[in-house]
Structures are given as structure tokens and as C-alpha cells.
TORFI-500971 format. One record per atom (N, C-alpha, C): y, z, x; atom name; residue in one letter. Coordinates in pm, whole numbers, plus 50000, padded with zeros to 5 digits. Layout:
<nodes>
NODE      v      w      u   a  r
NODE      Y      Z      X  CA  A
...
</nodes>
This chain:
<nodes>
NODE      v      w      u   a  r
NODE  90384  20541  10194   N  X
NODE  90506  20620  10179  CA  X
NODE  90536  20694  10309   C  X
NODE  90690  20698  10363   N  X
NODE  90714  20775  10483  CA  X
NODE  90694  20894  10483   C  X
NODE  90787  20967  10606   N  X
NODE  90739  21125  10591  CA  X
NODE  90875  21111  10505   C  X
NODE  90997  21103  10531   N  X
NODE  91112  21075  10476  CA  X
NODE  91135  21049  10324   C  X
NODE  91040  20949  10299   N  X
NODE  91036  20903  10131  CA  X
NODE  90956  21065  10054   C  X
NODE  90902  21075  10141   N  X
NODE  90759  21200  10089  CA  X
NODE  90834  21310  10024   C  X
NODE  90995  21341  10056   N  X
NODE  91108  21458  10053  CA  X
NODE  91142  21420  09928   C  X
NODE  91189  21340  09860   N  X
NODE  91253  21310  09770  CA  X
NODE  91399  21305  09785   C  X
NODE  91435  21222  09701   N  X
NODE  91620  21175  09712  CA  X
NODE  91677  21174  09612   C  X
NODE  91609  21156  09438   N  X
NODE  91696  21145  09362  CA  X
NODE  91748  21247  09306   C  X
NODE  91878  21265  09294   N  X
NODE  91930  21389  09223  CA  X
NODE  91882  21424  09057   C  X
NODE  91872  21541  09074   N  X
NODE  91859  21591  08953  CA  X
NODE  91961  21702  08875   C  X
NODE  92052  21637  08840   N  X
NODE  92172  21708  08764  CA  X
NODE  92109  21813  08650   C  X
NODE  92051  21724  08585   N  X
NODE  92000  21848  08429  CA  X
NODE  91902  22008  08496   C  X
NODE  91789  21929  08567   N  X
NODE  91770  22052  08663  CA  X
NODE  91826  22169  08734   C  X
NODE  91885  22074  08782   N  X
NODE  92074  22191  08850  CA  X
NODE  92115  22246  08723   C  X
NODE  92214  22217  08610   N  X
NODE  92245  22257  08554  CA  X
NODE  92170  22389  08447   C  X
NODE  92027  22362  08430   N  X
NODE  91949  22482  08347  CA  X
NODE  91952  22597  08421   C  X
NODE  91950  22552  08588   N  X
NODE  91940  22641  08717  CA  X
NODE  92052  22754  08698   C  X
NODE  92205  22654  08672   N  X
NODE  92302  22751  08705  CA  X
NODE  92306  22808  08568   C  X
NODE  92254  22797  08443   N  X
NODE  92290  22846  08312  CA  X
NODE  92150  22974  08343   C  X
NODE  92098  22970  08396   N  X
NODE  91959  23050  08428  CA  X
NODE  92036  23173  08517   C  X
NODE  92076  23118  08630   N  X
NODE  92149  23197  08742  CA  X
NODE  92265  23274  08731   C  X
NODE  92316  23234  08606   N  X
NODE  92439  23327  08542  CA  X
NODE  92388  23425  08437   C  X
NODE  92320  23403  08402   N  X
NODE  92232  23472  08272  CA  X
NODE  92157  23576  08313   C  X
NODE  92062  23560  08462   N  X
NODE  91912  23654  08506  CA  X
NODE  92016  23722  08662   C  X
NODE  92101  23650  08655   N  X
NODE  92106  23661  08839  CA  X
NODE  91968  23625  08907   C  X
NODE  91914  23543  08895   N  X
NODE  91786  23521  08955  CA  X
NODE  91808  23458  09057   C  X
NODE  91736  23465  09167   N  X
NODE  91778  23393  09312  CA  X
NODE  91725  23317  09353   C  X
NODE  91605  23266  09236   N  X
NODE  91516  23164  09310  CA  X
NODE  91588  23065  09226   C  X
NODE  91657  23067  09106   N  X
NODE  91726  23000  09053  CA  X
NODE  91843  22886  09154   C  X
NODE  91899  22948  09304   N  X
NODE  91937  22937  09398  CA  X
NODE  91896  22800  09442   C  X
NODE  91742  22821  09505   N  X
NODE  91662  22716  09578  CA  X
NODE  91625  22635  09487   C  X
NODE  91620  22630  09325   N  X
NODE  91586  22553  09239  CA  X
NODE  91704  22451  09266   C  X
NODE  91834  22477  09244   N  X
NODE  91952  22395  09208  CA  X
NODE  91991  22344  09356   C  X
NODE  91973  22385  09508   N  X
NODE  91959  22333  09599  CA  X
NODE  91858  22205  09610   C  X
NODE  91739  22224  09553   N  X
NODE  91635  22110  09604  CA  X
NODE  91687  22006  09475   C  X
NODE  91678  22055  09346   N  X
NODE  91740  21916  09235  CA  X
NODE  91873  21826  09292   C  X
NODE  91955  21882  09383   N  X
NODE  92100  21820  09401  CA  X
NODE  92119  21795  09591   C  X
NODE  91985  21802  09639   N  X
NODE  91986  21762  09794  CA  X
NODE  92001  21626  09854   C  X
NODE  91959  21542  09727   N  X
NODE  91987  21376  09740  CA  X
NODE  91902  21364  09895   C  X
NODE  91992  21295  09945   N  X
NODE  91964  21217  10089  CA  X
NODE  92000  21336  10207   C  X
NODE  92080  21478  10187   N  X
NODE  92120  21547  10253  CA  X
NODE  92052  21612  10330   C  X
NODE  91912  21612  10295   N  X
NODE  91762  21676  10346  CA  X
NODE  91723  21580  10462   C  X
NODE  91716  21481  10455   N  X
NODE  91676  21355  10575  CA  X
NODE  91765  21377  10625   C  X
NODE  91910  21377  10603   N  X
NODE  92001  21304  10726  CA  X
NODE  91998  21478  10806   C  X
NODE  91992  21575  10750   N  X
NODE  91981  21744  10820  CA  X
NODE  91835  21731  10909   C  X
NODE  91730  21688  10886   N  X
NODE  91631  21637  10917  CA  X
NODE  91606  21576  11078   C  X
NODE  91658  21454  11057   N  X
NODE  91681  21364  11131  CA  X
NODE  91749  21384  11282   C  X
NODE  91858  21486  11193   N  X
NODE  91984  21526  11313  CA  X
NODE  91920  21627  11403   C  X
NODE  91825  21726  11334   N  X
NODE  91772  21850  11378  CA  X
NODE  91653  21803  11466   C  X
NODE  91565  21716  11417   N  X
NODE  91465  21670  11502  CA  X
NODE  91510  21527  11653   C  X
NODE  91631  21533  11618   N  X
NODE  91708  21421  11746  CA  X
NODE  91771  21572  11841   C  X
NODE  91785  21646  11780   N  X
NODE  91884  21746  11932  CA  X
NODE  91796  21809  11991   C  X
NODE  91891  21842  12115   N  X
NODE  91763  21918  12218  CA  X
NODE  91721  22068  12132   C  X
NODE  91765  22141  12083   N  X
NODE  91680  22243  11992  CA  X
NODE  91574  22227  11925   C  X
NODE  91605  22154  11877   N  X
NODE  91529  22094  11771  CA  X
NODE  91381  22012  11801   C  X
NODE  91404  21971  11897   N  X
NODE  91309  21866  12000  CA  X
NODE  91229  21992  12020   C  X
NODE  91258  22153  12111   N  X
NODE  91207  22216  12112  CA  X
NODE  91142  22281  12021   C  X
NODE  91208  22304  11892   N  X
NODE  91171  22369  11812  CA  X
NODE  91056  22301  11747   C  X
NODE  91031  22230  11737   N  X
NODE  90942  22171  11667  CA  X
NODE  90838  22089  11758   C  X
NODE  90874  22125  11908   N  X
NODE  90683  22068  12056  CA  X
NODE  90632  22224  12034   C  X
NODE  90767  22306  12005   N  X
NODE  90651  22429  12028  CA  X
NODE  90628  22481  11906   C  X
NODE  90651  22423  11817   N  X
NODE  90650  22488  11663  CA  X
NODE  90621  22624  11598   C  X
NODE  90775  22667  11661   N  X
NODE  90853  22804  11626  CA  X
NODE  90833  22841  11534   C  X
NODE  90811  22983  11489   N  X
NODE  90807  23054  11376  CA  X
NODE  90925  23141  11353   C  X
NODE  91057  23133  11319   N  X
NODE  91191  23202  11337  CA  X
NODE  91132  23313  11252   C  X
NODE  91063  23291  11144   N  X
NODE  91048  23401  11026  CA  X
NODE  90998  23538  11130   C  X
NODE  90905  23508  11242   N  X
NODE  90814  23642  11319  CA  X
NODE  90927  23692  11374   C  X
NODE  91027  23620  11468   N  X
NODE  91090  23629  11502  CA  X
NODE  91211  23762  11493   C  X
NODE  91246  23707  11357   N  X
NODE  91314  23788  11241  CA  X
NODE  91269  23934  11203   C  X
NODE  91104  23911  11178   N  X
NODE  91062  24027  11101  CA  X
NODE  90973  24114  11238   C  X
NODE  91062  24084  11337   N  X
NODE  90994  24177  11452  CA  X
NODE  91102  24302  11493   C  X
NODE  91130  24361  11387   N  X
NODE  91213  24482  11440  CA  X
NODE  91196  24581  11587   C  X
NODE  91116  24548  11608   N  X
NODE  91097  24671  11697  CA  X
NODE  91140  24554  11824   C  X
NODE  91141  24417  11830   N  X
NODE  91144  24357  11939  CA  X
NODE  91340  24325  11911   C  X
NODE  91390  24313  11832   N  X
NODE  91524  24290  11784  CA  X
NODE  91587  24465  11819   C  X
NODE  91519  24543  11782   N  X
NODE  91598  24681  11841  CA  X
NODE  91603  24721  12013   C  X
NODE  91493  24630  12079   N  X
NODE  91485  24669  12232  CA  X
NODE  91595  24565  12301   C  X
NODE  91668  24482  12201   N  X
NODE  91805  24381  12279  CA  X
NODE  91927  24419  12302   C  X
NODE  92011  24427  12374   N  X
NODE  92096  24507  12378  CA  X
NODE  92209  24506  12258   C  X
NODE  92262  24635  12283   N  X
NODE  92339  24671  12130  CA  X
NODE  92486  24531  12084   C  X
NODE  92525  24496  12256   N  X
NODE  92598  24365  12137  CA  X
NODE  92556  24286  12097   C  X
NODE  92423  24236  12118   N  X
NODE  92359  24129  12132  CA  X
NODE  92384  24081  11961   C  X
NODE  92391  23933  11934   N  X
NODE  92360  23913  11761  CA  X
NODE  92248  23943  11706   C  X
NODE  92104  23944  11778   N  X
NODE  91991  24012  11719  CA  X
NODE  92029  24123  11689   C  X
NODE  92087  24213  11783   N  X
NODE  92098  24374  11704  CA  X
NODE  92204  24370  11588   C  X
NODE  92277  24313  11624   N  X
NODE  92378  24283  11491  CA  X
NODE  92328  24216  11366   C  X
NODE  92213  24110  11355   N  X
NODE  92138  24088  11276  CA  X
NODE  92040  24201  11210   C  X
NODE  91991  24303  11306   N  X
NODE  91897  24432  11275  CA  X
NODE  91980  24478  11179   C  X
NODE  92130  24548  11269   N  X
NODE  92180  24633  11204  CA  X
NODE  92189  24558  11021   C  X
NODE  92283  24463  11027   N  X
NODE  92301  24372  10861  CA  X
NODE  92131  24401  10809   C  X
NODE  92064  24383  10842   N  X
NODE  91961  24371  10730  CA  X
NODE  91915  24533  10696   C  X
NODE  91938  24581  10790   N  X
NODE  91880  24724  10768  CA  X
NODE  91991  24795  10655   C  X
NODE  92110  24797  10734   N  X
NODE  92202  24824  10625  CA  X
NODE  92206  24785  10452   C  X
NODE  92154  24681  10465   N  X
NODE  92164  24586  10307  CA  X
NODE  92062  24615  10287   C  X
NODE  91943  24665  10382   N  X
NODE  91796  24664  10304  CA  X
NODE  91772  24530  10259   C  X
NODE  91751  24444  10373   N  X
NODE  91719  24322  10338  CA  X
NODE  91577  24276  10436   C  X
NODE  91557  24165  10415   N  X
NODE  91410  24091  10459  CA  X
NODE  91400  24011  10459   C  X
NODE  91382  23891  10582   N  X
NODE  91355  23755  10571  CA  X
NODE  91246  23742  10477   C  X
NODE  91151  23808  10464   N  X
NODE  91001  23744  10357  CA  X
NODE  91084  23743  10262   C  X
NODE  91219  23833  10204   N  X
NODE  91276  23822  10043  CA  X
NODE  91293  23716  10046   C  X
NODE  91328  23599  10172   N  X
NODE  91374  23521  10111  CA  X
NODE  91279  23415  10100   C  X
NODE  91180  23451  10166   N  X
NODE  91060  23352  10107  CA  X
NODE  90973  23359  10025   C  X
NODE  90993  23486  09961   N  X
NODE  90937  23495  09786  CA  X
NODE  91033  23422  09714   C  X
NODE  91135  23442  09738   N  X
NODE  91290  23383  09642  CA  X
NODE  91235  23255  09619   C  X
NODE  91220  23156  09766   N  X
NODE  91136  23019  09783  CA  X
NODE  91066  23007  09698   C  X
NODE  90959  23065  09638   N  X
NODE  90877  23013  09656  CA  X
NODE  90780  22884  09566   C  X
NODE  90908  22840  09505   N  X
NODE  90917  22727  09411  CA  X
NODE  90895  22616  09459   C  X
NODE  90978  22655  09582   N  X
NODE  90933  22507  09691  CA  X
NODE  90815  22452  09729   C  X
NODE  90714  22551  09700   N  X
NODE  90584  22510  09729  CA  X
NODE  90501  22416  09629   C  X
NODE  90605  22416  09529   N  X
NODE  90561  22270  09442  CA  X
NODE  90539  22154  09487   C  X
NODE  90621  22095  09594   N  X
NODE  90618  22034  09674  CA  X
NODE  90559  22014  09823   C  X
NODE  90508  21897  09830   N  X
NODE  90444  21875  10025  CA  X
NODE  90503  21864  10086   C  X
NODE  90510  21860  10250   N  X
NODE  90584  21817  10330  CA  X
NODE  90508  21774  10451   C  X
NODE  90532  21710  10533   N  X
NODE  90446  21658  10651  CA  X
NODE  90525  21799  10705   C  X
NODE  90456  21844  10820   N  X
NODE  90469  21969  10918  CA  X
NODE  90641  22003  10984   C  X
NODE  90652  21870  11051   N  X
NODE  90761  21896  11087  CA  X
NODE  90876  21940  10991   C  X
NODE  90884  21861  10877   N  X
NODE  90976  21865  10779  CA  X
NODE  90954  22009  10730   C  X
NODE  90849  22094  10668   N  X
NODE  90817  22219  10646  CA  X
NODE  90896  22327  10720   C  X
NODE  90875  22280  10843   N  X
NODE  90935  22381  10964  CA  X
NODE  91088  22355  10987   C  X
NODE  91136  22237  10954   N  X
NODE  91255  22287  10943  CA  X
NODE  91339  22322  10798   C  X
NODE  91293  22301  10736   N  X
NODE  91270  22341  10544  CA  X
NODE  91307  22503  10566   C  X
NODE  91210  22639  10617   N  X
NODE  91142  22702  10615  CA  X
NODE  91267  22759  10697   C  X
NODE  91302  22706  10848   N  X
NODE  91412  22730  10927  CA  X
NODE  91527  22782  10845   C  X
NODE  91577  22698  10811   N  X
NODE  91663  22637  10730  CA  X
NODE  91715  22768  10650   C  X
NODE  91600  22798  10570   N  X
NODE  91599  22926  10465  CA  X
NODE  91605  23047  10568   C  X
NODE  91595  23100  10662   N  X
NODE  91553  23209  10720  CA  X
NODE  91663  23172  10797   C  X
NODE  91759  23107  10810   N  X
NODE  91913  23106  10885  CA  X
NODE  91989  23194  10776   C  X
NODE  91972  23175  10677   N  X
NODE  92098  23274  10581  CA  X
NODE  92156  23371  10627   C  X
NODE  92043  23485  10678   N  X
NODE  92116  23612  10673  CA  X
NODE  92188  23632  10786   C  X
NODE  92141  23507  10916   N  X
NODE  92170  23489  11010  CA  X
NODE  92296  23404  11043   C  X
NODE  92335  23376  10945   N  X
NODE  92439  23282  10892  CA  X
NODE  92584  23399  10875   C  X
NODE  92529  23485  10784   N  X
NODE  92633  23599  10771  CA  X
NODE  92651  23685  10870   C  X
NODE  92581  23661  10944   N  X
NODE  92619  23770  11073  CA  X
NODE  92685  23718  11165   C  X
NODE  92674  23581  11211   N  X
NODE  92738  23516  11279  CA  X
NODE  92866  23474  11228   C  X
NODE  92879  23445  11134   N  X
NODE  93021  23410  11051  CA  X
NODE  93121  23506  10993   C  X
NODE  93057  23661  10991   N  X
NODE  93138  23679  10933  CA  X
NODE  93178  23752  10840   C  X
NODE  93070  23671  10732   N  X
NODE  93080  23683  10586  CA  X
NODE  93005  23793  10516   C  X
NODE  93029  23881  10463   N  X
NODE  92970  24002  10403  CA  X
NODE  92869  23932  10275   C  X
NODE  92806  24036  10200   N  X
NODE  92729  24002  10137  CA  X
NODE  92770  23997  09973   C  X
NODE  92949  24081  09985   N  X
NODE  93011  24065  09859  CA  X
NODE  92982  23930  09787   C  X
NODE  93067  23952  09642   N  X
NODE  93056  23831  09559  CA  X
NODE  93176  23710  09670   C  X
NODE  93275  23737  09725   N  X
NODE  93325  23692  09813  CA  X
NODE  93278  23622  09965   C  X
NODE  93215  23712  10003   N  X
NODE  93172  23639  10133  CA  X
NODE  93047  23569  10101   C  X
NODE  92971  23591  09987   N  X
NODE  92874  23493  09976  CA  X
NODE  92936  23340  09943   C  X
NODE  93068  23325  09836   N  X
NODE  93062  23198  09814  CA  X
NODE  93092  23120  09917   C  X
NODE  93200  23240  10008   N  X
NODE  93290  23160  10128  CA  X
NODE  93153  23104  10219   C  X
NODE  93073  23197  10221   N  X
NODE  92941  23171  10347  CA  X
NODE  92878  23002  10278   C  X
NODE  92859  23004  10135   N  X
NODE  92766  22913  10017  CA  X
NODE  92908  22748  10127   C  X
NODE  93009  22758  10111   N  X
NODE  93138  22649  10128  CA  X
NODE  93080  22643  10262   C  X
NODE  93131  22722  10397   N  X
NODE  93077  22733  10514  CA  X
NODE  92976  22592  10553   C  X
NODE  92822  22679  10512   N  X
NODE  92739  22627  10516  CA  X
NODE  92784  22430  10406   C  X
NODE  92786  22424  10318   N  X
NODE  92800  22312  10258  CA  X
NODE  92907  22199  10333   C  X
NODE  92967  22261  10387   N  X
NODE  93045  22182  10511  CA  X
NODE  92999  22137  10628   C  X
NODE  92841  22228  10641   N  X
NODE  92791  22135  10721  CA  X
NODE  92667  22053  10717   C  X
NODE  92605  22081  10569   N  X
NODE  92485  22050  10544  CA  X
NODE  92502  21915  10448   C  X
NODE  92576  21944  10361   N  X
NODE  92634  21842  10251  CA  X
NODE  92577  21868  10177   C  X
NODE  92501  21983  10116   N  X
NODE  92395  21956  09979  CA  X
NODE  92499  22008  09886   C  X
NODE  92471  21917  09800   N  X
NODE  92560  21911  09662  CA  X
NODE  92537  22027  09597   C  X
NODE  92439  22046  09554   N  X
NODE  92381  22240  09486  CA  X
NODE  92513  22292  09542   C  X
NODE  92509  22380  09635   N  X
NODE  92582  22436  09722  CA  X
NODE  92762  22412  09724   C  X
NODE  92766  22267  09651   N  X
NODE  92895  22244  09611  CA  X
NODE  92942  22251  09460   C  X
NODE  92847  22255  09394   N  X
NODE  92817  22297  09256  CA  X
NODE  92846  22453  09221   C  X
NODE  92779  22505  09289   N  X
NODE  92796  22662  09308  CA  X
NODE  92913  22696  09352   C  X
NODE  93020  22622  09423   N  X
NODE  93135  22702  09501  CA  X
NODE  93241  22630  09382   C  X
NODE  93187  22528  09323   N  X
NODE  93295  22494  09203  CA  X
NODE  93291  22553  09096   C  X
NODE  93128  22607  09038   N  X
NODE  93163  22706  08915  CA  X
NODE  93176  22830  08979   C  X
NODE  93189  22867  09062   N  X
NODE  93236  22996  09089  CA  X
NODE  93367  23007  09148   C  X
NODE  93452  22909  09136   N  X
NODE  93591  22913  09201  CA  X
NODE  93694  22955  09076   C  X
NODE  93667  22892  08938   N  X
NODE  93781  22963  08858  CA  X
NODE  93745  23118  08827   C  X
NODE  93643  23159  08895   N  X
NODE  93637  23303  08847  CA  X
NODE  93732  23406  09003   C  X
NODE  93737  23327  09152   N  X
NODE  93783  23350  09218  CA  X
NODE  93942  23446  09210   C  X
NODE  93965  23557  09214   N  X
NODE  94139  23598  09245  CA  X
NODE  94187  23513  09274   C  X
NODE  94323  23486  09234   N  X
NODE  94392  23393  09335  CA  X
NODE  94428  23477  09505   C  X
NODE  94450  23585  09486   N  X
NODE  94444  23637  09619  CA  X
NODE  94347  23646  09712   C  X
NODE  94235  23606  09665   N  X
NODE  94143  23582  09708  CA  X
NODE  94059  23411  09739   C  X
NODE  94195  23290  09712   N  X
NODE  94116  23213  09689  CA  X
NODE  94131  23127  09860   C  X
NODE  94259  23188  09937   N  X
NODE  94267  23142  10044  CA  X
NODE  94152  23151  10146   C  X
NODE  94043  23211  10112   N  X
NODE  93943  23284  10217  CA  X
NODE  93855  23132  10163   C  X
NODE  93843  23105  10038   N  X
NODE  93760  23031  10045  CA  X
NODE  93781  22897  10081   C  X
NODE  93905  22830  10116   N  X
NODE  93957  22715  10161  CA  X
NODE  93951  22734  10292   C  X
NODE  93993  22874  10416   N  X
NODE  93962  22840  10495  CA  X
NODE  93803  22856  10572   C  X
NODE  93746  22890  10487   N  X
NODE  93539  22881  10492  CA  X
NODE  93531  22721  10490   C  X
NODE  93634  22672  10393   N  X
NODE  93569  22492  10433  CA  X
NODE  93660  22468  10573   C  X
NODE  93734  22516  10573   N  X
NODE  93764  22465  10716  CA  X
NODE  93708  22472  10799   C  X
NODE  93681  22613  10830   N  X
NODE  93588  22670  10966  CA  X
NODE  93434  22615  10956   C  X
NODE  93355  22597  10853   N  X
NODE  93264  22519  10835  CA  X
NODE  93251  22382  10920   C  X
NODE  93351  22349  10920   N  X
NODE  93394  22194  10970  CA  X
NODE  93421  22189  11082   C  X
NODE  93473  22323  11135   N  X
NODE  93512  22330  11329  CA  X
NODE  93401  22345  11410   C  X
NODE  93361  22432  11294   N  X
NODE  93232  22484  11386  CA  X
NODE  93108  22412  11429   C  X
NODE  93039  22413  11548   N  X
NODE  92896  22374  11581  CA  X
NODE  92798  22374  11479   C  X
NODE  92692  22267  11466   N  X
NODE  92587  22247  11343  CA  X
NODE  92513  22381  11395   C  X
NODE  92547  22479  11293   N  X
NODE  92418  22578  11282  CA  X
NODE  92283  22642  11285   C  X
NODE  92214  22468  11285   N  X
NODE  92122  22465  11157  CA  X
NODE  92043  22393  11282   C  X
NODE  92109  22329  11424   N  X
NODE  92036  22298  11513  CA  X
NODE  92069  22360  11657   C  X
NODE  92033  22484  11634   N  X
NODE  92061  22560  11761  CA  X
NODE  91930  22638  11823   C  X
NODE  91903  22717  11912   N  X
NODE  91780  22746  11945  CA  X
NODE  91856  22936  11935   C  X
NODE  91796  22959  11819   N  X
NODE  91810  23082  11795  CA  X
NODE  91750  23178  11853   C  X
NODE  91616  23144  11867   N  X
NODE  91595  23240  11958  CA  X
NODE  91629  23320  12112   C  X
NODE  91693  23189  12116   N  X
NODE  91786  23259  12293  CA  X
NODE  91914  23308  12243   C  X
NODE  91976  23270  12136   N  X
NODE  92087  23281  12113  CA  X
NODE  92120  23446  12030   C  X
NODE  91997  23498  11994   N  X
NODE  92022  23639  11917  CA  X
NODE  91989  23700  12014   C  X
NODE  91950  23698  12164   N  X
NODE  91975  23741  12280  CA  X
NODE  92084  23794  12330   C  X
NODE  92208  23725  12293   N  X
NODE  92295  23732  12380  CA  X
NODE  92435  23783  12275   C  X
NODE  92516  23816  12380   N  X
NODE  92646  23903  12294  CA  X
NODE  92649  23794  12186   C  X
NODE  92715  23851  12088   N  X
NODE  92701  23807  11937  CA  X
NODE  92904  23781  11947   C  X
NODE  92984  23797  12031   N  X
NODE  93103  23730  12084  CA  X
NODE  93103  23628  12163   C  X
NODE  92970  23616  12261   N  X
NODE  92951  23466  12299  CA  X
NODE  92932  23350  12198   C  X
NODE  92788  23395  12124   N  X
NODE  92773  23330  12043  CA  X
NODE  92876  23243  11959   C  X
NODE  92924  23375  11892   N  X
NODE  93047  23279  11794  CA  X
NODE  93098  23210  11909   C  X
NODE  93188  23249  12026   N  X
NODE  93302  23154  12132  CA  X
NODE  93194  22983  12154   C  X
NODE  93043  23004  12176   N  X
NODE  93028  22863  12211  CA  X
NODE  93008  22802  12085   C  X
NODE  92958  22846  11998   N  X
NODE  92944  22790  11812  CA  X
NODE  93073  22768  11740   C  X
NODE  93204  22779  11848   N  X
NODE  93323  22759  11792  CA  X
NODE  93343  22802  11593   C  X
NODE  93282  22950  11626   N  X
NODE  93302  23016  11481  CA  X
NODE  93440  23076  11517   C  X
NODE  93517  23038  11429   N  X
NODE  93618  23129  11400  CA  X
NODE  93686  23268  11340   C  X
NODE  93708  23329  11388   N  X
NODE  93720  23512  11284  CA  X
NODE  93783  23438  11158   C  X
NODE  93710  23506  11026   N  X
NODE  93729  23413  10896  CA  X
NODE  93879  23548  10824   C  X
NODE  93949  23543  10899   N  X
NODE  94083  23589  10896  CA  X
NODE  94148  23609  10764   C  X
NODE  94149  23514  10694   N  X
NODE  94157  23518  10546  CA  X
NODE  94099  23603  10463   C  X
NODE  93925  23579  10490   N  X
NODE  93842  23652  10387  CA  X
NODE  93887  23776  10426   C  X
NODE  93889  23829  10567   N  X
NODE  93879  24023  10569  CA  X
NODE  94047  24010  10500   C  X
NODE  94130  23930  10515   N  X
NODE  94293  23983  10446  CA  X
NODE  94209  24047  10289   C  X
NODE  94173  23917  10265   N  X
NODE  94095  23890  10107  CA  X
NODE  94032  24040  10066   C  X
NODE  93941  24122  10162   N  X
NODE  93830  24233  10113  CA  X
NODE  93907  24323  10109   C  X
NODE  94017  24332  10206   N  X
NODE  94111  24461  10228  CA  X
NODE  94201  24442  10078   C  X
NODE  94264  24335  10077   N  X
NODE  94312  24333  09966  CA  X
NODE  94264  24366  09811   C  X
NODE  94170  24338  09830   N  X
NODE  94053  24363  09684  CA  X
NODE  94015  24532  09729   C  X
NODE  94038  24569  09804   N  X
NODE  93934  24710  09798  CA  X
NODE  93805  24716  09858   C  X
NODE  93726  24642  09898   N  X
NODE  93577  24615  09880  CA  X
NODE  93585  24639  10084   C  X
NODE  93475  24678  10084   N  X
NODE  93409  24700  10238  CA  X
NODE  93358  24625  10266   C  X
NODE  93370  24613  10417   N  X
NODE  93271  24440  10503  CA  X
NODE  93176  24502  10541   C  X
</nodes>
């Protein structure tokens, strides 16, 4: 068996589905990574594949990076300068009271499963881009900027979960609110693959560069969207 076959491919709909009847019921968040891995199909290899062919990625995985230390090194993320996206990443998590390890307890279902090394490490990546995802994009941590961020991301990853989730959560959407989430699939789609970049140089540097070479776009809609609803970014 390959390293590739070793991931698994076949979808699991009924899985997904107990996930999202679970995830509406507990708000549970590992419920999340459950209905992601049942509905990843082939989307895991070909993210895989792409990540271990680019020059990031090539790096990321001769020197086999730990983004998570990275992350949970506050004191080295507060000595970068104040535009930098690391400090802008500090500031978001501190503010939200958040933690990359949350999100690898959330995980930690995944460990049902093996992986040959490389695949792990970018598995692991992968998960510990989220919060890093919202800072760069954009997207607040509302019920709003999460789905727009959930579309975003699914525009460039393809995992079906992730498209599952932005469809049962779209008839609950405002309609004044639903333009933010059409143009999240857009900008999803303009933008540079996320998911193979070398982050660590990149939360270095102004967090307005960043977005200008990641061709992220100001998600223009959603802030109309928060102002309009009331709600703070």
C-alpha cells in the first residue's frame, strides 16, 4: 500500500452527516475535523502532492518545520515588529483568548489514523493555518466571518466537509448578509494557495505585504455585512 493509498479516499456521507447533527446540537468542534476527514475524498492527496511539489513545501518538509512552536512562541511573535502579520496574529489570538494547542485537542480524533511523516506534517500544518487564515483574510471570528473564512478556504482546498458546512449554514444566512459569502468564494479563488507558503518568513513581514503578494483581497462585503448587522470585527 502507498503513502497516498495509506490516507484514505472514500467518502463517508453518513459519518458527515451524524457529525453535522452532533455539531448543531453540542457546538462541538471536534465534530468539525470529524466531518472534514469523512468527506476529504481524494482532496487530501491532490493538497498533498501540490504542497510537497512547491518550493515551500520542499522546504517545509527537508527541514521538517514545526509551525505549531512557531505559533505558541509568544514572546518571539511579540519581539516582530508591530505591522508585521505575526503581531497581528498575537494580537487575534490574545484578544479571542485563543491557542493553536486548542486546536489540536479539537484534532484529536485524527489520531485514529496513521500517516507516513510527511503527510502528518502537512495534516498538522494544515490545522494550525486557521487562525492564521483569519488574520490574513480578514475574517473575524463571528458566526459570519467563520462561514465566509469555512467558503474561502474550500475554494482552495476542495474538501467537501467544508462545502457541506457552508450549505447548511447558508439558509440560516441574512440575506443582507449573504453577499459577503459569495464574494469569500470569489476571493478564495483569486487568491494564492495558502496552504503552500513558507509562513514562517511571511509572519515576519508587514501583514499589507503579505495580503498584496497572496493577492488577498479586502473582503469588502463581509465588513459592509458586520456594520450592517451590528456586530464588531
Amino acid at each position: 500500500m502507498s503513502a497516498f493509498q495509506a490516507t484514505g479516499t472514500r467518502l463517508q456521507p453518513l459519518t458527515a452527516m451524524r457529525a453535522i447533527r452532533t455539531l448543531l446540537a453540542t457546538q462541538d468542534t471536534k465534530q468539525v475535523f470529524i466531518l472534514l476527514r469523512a468527506m476529504r475524498g481524494r482532496s487530501g492527496i491532490r493538497n498533498f502532492r501540490r504542497f510537497a511539489a512547491s518550493p515551500a513545501g520542499k522546504l517545509v518538509l527537508r527541514e521538517r518545520r514545526d509551525l505549531l512552536s512557531f505559533l505558541e512562541d509568544r514572546a518571539r511573535l511579540r519581539q516582530l515588529p508591530a505591522a508585521s502579520a505575526g503581531r497581528a496574529y498575537l494580537d487575534f489570538v490574545e484578544s479571542e483568548n485563543l491557542s493553536a494547542k486548542a486546536l489540536v485537542t479539537a484534532s484529536e480524533d485524527w489520531k485514529e489514523e496513521t500517516f507516513p511523516p510527511d503527510i502528518a506534517l502537512f495534516r498538522a500544518r494544515m490545522r494550525e493555518l486557521h487562525d492564521v487564515n483569519h488574520v490574513v483574510t480578514g475574517y473575524g471570528r463571528d458566526q459570519l466571518g467563520e462561514l465566509c473564512l469555512m467558503t474561502f478556504v474550500y475554494r482552495q482546498t476542495g474538501n467537501l466537509g467544508m462545502l457541506m458546512l457552508v450549505a447548511m449554514a447558508w439558509r440560516r444566512v441574512p440575506k443582507i448578509a449573504r453577499p459577503a459569502v459569495r464574494e469569500a468564494w470569489r476571493l478564495g479563488r483569486r487568491a494564492r494557495w495558502l496552504a503552500g507558503q513558507d509562513w514562517e518568513t511571511l509572519l515576519t513581514r508587514p501583514l499589507s505585504d503579505v495580503r498584496h503578494s497572496l493577492r488577498i483581497e479586502t473582503p469588502v462585503k463581509y465588513r459592509a455585512a458586520i456594520n450592517a448587522l451590528g456586530l464588531n470585527l
